[in-house]
TORSEPA-776340 format. One record per residue: z, y, x of N, C-alpha, C, O in turn; residue in one letter. Coordinates in Angstrom, 3 decimals, decimal comma. Each point is the difference from the previous one (the first is absolute). Layout:
BEGIN
n.zz	n.yy	n.xx	ca.zz	ca.yy	ca.xx	c.zz	c.yy	c.xx	o.zz	o.yy	o.xx	code
Z	Y	X	Z	Y	X	Z	Y	X	Z	Y	X	A $
...
***
This chain:
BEGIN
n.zz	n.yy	n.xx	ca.zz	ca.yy	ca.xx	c.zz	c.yy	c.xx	o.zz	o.yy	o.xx	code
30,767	10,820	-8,141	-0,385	0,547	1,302	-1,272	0,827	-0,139	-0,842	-0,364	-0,822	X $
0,676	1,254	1,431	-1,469	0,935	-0,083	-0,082	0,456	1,100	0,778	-0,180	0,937	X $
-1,859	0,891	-0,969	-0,421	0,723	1,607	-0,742	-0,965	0,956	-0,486	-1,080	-0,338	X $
0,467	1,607	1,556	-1,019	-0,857	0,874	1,277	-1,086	1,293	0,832	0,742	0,522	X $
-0,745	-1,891	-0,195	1,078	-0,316	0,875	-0,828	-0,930	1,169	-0,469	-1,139	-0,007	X $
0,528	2,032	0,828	-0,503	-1,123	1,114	0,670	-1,278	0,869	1,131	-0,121	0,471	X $
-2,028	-0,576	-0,457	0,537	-1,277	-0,317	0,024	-0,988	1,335	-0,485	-1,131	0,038	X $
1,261	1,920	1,206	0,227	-0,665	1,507	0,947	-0,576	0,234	0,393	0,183	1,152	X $
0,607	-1,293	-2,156	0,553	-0,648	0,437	0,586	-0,963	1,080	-0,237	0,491	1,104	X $
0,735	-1,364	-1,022	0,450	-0,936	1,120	-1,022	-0,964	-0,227	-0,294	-0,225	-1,174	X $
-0,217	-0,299	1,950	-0,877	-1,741	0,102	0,510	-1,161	0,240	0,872	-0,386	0,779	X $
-1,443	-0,058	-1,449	0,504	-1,997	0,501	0,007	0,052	1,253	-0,764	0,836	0,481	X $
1,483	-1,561	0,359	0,563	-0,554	1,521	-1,043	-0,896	0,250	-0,054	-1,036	-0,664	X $
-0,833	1,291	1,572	-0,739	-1,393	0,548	1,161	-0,758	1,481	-0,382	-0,804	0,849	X $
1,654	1,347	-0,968	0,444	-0,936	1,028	0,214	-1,117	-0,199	0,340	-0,503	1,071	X $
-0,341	-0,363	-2,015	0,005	-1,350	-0,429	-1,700	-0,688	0,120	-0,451	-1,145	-0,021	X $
0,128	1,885	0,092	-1,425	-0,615	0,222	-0,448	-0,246	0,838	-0,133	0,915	0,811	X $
-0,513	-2,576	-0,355	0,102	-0,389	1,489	-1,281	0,597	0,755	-0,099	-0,113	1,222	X $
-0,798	0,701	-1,929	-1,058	0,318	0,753	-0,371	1,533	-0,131	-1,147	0,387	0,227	X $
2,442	0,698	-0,706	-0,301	1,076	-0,283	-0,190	0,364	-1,740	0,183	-0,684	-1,007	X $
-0,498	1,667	1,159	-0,354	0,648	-1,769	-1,404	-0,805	-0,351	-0,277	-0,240	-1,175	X $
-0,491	-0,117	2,130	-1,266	-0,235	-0,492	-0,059	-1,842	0,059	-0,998	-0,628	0,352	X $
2,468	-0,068	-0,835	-0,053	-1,460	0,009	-0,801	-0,446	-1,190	0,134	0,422	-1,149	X $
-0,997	-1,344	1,578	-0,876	-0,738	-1,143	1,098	-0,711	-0,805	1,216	0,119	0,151	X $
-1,966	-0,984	-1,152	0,928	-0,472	-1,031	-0,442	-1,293	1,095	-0,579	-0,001	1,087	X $
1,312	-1,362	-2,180	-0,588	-1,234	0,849	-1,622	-0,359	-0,193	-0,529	0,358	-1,052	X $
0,024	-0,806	1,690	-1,678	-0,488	0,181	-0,431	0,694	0,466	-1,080	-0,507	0,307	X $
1,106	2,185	0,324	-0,552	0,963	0,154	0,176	0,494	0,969	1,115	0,498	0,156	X $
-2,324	-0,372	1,187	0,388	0,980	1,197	-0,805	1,551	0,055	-0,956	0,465	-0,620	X $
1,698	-0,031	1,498	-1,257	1,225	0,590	-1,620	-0,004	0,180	-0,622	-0,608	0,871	X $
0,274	1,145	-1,545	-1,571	0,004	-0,060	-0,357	-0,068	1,926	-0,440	-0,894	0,724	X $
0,848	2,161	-0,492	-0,607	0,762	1,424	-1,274	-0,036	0,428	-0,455	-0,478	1,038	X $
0,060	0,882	-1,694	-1,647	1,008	0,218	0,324	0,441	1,141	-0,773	-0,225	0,931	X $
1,925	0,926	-0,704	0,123	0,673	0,702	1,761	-0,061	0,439	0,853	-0,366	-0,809	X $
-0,579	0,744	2,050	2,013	-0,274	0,027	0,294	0,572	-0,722	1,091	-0,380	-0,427	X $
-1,708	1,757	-0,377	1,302	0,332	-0,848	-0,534	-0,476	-1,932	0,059	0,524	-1,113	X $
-0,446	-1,548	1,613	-0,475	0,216	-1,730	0,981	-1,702	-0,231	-0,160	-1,082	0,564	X $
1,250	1,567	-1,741	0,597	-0,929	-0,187	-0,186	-0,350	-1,594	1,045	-0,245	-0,603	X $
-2,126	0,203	-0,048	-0,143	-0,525	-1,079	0,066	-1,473	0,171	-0,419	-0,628	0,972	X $
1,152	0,022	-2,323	0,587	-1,026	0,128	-1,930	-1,173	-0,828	-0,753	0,131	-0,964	X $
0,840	-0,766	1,752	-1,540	-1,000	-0,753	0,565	-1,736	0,557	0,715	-0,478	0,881	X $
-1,237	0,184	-1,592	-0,008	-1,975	0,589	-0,262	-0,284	1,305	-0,915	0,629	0,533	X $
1,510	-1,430	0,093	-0,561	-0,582	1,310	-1,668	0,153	0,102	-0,777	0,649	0,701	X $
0,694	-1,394	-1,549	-1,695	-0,190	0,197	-0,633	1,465	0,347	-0,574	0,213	1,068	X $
0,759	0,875	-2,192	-0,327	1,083	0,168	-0,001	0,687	1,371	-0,928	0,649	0,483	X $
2,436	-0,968	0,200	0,106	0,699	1,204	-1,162	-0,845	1,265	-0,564	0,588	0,923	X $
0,463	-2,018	-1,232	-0,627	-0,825	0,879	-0,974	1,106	-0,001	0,183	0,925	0,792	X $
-1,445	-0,905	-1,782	-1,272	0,567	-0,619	0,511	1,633	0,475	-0,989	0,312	0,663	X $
1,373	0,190	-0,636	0,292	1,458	0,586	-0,350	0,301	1,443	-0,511	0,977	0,548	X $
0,971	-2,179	-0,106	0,398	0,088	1,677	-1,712	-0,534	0,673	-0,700	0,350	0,950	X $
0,601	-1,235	-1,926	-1,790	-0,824	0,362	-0,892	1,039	-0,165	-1,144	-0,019	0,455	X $
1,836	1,327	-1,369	-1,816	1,189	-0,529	0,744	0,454	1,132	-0,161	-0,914	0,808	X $
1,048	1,983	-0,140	0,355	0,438	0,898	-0,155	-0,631	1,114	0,079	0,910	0,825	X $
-0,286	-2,098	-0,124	-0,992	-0,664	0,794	-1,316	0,213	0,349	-0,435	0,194	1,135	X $
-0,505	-0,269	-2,735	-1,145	0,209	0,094	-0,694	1,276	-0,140	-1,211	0,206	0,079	X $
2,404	0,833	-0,356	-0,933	1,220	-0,007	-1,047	0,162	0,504	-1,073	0,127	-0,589	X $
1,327	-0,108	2,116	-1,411	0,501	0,928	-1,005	-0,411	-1,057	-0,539	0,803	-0,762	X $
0,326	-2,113	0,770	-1,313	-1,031	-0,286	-0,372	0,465	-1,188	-1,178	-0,344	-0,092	X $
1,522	1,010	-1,024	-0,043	0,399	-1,291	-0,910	1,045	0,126	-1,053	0,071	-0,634	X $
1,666	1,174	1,884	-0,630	1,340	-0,127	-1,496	0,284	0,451	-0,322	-0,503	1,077	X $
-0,792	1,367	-1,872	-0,799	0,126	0,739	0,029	0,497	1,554	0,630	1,043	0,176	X $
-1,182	-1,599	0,900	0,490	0,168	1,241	-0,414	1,534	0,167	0,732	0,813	0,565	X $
-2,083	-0,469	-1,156	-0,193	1,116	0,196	0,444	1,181	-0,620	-0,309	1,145	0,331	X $
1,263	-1,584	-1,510	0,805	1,243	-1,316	-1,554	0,037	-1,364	-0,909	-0,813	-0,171	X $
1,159	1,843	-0,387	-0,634	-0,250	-0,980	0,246	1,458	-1,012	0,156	1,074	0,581	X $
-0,140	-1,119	-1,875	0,030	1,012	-0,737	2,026	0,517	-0,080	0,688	0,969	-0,323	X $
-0,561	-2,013	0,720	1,554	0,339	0,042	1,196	-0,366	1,207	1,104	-0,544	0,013	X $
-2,032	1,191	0,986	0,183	0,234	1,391	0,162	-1,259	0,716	-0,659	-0,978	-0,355	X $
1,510	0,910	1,373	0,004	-0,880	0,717	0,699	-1,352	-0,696	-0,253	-1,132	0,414	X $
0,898	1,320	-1,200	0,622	-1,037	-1,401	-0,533	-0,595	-0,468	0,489	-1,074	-0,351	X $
-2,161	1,475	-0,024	-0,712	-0,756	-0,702	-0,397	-1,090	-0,691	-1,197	-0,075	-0,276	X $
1,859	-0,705	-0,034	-0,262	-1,457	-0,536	-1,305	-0,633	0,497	-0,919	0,769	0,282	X $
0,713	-2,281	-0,126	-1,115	-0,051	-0,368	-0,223	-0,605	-1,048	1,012	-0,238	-0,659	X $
-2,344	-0,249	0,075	-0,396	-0,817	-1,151	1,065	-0,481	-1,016	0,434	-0,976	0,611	X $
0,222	1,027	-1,693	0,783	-0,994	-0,739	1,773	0,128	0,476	0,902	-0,794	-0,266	X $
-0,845	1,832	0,893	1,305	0,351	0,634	0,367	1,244	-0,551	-0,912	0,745	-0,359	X $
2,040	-0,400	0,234	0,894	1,632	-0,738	1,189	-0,354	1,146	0,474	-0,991	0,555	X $
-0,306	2,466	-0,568	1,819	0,405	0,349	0,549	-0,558	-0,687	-0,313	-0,141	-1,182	X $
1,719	-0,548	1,966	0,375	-0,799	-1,018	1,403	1,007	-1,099	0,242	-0,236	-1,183	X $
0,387	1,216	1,973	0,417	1,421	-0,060	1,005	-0,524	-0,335	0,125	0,043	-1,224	X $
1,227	-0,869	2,075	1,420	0,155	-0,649	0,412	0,941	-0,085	0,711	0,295	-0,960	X $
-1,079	0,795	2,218	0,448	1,294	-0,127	-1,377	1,178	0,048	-1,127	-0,352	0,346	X $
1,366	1,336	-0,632	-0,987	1,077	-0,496	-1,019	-0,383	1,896	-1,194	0,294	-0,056	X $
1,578	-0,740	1,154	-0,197	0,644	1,189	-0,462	-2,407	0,572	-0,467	-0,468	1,038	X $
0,765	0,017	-1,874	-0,646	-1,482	0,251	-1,454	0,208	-0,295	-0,525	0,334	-1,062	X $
-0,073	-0,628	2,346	-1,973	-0,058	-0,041	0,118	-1,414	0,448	-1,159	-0,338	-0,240	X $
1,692	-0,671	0,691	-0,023	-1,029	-0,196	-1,214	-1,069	-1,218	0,356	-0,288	-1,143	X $
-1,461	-0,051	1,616	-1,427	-0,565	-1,382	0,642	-1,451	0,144	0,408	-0,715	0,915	X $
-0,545	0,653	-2,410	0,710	-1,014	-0,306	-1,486	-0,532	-1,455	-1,014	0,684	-0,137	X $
1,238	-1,698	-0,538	-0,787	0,027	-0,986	0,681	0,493	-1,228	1,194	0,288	0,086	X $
-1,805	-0,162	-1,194	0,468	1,352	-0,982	1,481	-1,216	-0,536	0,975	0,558	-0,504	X $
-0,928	-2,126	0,658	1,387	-0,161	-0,689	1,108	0,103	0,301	1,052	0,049	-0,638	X $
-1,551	0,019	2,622	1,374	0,841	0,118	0,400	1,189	-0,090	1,175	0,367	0,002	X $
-2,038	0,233	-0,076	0,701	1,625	-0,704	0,893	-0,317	-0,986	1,216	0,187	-0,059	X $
-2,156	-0,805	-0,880	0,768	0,191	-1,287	1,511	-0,779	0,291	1,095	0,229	-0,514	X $
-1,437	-1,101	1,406	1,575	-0,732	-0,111	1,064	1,071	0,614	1,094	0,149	-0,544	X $
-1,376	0,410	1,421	0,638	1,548	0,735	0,285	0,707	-0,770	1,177	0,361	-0,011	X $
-2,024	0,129	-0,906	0,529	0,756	-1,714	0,928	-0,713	-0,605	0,957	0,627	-0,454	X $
-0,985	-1,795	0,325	0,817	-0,721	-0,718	1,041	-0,026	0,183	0,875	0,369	-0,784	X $
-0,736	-0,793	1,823	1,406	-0,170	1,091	0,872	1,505	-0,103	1,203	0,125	-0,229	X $
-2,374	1,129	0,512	0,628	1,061	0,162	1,213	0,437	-1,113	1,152	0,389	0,188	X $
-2,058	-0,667	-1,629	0,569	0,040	-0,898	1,167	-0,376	-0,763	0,544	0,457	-1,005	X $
-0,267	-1,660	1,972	1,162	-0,959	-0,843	0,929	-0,113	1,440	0,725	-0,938	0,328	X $
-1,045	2,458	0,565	1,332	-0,322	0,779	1,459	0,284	-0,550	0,833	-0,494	0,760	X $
-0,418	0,969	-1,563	1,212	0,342	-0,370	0,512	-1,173	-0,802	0,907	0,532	-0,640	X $
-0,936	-1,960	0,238	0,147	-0,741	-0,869	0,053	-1,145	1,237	0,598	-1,056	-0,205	X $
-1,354	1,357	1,697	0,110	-1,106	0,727	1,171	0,540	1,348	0,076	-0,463	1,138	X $
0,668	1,483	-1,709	1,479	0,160	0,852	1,096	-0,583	-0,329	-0,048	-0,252	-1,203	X $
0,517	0,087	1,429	1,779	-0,304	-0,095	1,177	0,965	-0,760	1,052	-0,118	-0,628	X $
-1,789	0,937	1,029	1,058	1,720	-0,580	-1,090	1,115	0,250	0,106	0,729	0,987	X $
-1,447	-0,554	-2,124	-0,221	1,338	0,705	0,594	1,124	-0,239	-0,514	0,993	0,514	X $
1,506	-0,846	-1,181	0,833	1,051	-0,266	0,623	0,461	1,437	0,389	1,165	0,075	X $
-0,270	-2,020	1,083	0,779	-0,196	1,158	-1,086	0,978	1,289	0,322	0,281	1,155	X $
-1,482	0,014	-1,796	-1,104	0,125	1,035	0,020	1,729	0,298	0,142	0,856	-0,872	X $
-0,273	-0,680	1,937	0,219	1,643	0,319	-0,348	1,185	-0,812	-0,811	-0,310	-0,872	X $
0,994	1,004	0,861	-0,455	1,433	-0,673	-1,181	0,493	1,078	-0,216	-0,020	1,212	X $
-0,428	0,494	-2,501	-1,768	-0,060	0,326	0,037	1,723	-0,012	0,831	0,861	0,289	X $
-2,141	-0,889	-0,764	-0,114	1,607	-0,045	-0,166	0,810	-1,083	-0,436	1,125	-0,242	X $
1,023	-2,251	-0,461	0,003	0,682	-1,767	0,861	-0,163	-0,609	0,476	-1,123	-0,168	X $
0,087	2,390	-0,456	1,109	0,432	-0,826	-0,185	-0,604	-1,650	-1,047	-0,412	-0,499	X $
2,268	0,496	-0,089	-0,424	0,333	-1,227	1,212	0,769	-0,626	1,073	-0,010	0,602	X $
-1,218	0,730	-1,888	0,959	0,534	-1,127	-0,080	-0,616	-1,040	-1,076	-0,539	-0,261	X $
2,318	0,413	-0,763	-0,102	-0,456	-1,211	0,466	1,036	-1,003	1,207	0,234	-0,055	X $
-1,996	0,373	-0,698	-0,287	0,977	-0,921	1,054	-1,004	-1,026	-0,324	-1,186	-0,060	X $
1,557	1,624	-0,736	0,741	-0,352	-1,198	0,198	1,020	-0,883	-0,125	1,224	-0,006	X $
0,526	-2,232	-0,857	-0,074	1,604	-1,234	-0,742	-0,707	-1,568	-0,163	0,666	-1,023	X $
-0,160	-1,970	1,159	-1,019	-0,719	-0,992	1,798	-1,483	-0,619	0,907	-0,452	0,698	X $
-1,104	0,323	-1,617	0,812	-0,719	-0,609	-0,422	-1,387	0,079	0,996	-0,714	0,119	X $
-1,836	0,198	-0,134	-0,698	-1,214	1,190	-0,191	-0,123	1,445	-0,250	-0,975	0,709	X $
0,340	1,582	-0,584	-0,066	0,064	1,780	-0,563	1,062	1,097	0,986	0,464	0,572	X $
-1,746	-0,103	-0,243	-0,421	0,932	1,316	-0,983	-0,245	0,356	-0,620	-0,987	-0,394	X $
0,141	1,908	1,343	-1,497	0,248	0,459	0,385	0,129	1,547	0,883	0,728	0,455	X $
-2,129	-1,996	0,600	0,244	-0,002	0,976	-1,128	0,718	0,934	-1,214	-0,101	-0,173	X $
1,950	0,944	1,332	-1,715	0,980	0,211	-0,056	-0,299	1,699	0,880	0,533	0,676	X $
-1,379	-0,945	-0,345	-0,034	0,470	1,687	-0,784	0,826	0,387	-0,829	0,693	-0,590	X $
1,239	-0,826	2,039	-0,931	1,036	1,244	0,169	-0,316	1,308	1,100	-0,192	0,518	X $
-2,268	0,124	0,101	0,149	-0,568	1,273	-1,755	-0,177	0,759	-1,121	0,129	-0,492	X $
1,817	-0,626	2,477	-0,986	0,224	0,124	-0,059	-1,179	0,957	0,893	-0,835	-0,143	X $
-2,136	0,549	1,454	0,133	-1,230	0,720	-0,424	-0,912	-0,195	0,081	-0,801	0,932	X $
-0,800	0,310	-2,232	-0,765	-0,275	-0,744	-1,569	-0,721	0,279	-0,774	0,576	0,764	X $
0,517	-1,404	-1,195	-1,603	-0,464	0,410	-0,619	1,011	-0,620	0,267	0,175	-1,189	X $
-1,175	0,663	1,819	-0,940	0,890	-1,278	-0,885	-0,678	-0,884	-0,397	-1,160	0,111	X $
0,139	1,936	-0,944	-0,233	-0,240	-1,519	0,325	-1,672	-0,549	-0,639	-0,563	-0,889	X $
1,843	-0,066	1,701	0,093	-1,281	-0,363	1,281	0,061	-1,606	0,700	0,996	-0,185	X $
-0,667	-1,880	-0,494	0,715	-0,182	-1,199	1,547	0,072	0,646	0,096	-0,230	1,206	X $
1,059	0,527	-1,931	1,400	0,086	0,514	0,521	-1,050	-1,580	-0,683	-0,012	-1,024	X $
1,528	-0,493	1,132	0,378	-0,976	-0,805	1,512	0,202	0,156	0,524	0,011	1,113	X $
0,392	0,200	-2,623	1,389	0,270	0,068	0,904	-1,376	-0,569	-0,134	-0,225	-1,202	X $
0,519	-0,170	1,532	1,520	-0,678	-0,599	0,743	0,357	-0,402	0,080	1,221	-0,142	X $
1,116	-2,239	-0,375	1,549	0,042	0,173	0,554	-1,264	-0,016	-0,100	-0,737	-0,981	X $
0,543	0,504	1,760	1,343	-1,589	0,274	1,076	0,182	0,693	0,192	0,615	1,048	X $
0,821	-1,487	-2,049	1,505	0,273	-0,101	0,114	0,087	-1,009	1,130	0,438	-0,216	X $
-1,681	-0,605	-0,704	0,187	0,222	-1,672	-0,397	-1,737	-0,691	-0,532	-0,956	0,566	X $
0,966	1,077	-1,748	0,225	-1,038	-0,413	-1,357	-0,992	-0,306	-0,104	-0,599	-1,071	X $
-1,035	0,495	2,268	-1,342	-0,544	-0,037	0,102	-1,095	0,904	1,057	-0,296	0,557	X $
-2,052	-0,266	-0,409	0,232	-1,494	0,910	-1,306	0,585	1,309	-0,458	-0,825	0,790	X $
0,130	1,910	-0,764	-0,657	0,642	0,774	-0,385	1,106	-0,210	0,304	0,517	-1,075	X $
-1,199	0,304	2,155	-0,302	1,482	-0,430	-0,511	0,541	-0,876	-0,895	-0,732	-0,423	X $
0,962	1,813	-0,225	-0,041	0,489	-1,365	-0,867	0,552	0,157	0,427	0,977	0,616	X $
-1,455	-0,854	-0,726	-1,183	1,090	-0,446	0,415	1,359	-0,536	0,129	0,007	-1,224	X $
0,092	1,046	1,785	-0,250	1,628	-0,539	-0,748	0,366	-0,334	-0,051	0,535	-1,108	X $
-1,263	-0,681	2,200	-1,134	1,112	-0,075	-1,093	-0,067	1,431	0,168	-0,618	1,052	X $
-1,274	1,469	-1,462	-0,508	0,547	1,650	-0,327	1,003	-0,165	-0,199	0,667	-1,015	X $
0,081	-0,402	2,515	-0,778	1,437	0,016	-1,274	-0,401	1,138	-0,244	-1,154	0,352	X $
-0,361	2,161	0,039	-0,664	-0,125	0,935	-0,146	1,291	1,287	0,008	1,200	-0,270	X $
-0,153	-1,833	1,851	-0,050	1,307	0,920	-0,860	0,811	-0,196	-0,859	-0,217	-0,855	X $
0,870	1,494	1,683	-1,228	0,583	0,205	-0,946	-0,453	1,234	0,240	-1,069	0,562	X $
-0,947	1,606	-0,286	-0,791	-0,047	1,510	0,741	0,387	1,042	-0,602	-0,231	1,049	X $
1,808	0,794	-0,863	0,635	-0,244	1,002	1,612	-0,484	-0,257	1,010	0,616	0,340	X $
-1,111	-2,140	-1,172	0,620	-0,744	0,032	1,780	0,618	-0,423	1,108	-0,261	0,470	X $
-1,582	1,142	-1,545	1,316	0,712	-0,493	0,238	-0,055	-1,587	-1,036	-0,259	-0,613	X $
2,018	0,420	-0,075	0,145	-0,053	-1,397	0,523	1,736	0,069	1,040	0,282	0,594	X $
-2,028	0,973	-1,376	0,545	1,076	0,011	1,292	0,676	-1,375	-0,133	-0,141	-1,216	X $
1,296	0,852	1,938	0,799	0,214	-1,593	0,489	-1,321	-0,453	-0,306	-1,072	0,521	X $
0,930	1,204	-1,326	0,927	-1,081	-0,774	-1,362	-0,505	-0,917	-0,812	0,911	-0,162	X $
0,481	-2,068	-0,390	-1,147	-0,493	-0,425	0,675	-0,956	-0,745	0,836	-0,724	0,541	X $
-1,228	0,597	-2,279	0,625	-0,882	-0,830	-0,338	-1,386	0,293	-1,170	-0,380	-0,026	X $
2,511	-0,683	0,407	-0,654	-1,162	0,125	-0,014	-0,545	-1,480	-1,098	-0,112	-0,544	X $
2,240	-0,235	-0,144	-0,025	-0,539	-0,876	1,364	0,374	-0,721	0,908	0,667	0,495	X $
-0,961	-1,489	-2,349	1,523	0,789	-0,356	0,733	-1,643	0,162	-0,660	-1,033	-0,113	X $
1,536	1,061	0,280	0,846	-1,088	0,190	1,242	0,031	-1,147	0,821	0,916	-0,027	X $
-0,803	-2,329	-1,144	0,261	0,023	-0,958	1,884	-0,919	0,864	0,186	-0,763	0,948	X $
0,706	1,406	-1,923	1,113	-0,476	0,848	0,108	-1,249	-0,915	-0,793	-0,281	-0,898	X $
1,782	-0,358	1,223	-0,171	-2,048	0,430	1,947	-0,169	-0,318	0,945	0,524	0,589	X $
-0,980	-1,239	-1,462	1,741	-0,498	-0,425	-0,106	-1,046	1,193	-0,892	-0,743	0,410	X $
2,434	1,068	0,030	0,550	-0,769	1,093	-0,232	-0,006	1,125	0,430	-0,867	0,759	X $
-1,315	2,033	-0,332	-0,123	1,002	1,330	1,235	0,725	0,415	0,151	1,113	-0,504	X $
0,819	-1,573	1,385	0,633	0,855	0,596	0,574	0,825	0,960	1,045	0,636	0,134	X $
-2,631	-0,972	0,841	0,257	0,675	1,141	-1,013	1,252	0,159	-0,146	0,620	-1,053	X $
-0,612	-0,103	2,204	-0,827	0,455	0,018	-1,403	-0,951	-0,087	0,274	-1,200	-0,012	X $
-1,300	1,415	-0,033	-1,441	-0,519	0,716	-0,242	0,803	1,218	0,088	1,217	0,164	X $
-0,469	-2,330	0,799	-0,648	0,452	1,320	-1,103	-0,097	-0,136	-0,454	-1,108	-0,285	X $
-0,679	2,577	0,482	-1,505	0,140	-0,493	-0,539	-0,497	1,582	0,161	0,387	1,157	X $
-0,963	-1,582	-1,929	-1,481	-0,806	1,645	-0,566	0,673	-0,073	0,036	0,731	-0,990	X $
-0,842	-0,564	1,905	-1,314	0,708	-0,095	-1,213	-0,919	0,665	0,539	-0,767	0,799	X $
-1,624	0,607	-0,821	-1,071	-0,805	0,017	-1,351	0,622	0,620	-0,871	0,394	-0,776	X $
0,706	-0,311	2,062	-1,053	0,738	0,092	-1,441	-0,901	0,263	-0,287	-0,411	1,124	X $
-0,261	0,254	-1,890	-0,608	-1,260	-0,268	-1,452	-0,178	1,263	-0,550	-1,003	0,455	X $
0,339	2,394	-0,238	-1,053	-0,452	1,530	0,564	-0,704	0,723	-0,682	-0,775	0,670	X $
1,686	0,771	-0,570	0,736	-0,289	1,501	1,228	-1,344	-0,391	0,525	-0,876	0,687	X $
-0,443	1,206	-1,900	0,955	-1,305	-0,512	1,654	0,483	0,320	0,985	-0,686	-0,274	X $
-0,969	2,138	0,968	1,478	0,050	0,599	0,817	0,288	-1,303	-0,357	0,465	-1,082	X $
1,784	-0,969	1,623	0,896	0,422	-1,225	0,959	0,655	0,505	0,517	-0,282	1,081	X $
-0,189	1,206	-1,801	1,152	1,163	0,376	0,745	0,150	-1,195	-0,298	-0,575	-1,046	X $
1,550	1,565	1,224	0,803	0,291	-1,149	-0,401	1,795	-0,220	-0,539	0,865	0,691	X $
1,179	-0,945	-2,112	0,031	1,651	0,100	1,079	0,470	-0,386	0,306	1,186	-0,121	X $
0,414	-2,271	-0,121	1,665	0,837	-0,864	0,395	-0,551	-1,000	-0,238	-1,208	-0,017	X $
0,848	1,681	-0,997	0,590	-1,264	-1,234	0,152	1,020	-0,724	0,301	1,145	0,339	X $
-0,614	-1,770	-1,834	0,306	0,685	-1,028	0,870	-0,493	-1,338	0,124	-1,203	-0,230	X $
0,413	2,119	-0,551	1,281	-0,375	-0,616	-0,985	-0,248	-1,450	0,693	-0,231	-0,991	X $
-1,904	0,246	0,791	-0,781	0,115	-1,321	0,135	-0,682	-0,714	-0,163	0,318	-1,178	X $
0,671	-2,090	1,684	0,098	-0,829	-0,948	0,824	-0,545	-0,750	-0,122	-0,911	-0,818	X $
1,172	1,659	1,212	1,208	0,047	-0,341	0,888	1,242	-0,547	1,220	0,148	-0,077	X $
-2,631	0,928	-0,374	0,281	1,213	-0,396	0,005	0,024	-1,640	-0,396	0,979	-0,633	X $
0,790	-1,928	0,151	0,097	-0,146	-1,471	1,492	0,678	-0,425	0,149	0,925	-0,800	X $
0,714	-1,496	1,406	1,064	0,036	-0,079	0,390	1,335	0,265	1,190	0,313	-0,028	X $
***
């Protein structure tokens, strides 16, 4: 195979899924920072979500500060599930918000099943090992990290590709090399590419590619 083939296939069906595309695995609910933020975290986590979102007011300087009316006070940060959370929290829950953000695709059910986002990709063939995967896209947290997959292939979870990263207005410009993807004996379908947008923790699809199974 050679040349460039873009790669917008069919998606996994979330109609079997009782709570939508975005069903947690078991132990795991909706974060909700906010209604639409469905990153999947522990009970406890969501308890502790809902208690800093309680206490905002009491956190903020009443009067604002160097970083407007948001301001933290003393020993408090944004806790930032999403680029637009000013929510002061103390710095471990940030990090647990990073954390969480990070390992949403491993705490779904099917993220292969989860909507199409705003990023494409192509798979460049033509290599006797496998192909080169490139996206482009936009919608994006700005300058936040983008994180690629593939599952449906013969892994016990998502596959690591590659990243890229947005610009300042939350876009990936041109086709942009994610990674080369080495093809895999006993692959015989397509891969459906996750995508990971790690400010925000959302997961989207971008299409599927035939790379790992381009040996043959």
């Amino acid at each position: 195979m050679t040349g460039l083939l873009a790669t917008t296939g069919a998606q996994a069906s979330a109609a079997d899924l009782p709570y939508g595309p975005y069903t947690c695995v078991n132990g795991y609910v909706w974060r909700t920072a906010v209604p639409s933020d469905l990153v999947c975290v522990t009970p406890q986590v969501r308890d502790q979500t809902a208690t800093e979102n309680s206490l905002a007011a009491s956190r903020r300087e009443p009067n604002g500060g160097p970083y407007g009316p948001d301001t933290c006070k003393q020993g408090y940060v944004w806790r930032e599930t999403n680029p637009t959370d000013h929510v002061c929290v103390p710095p471990a829950a940030r990090d647990q918000a990073r954390a969480d953000n990070g390992n949403a695709p491993w705490r779904l059910v099917d993220p292969g099943a989860t909507p199409r986002g705003g990023v494409s990709v192509i798979t460049e063939y033509g290599y006797s090992t496998g192909a080169y995967l490139k996206a482009t896209g936009n919608g994006l947290s700005p300058g936040g990290t983008v994180s690629f997959y593939a599952v449906g292939i013969n892994t016990t979870g998502p596959f690591s590709l590659g990243q890229l990263t947005a610009d300042a207005a939350g876009t990936i410009p041109g086709y942009q090399y994610v990674g080369f993807i080495n093809c895999r004996t006993g692959v015989t379908q397509p891969a459906t590419v996750v995508v990971l947008d790690r400010k925000s923790g959302l997961v989207t699809t971008a299409g599927t590619t035939d790379a790992f199974r381009s040996c043959g």
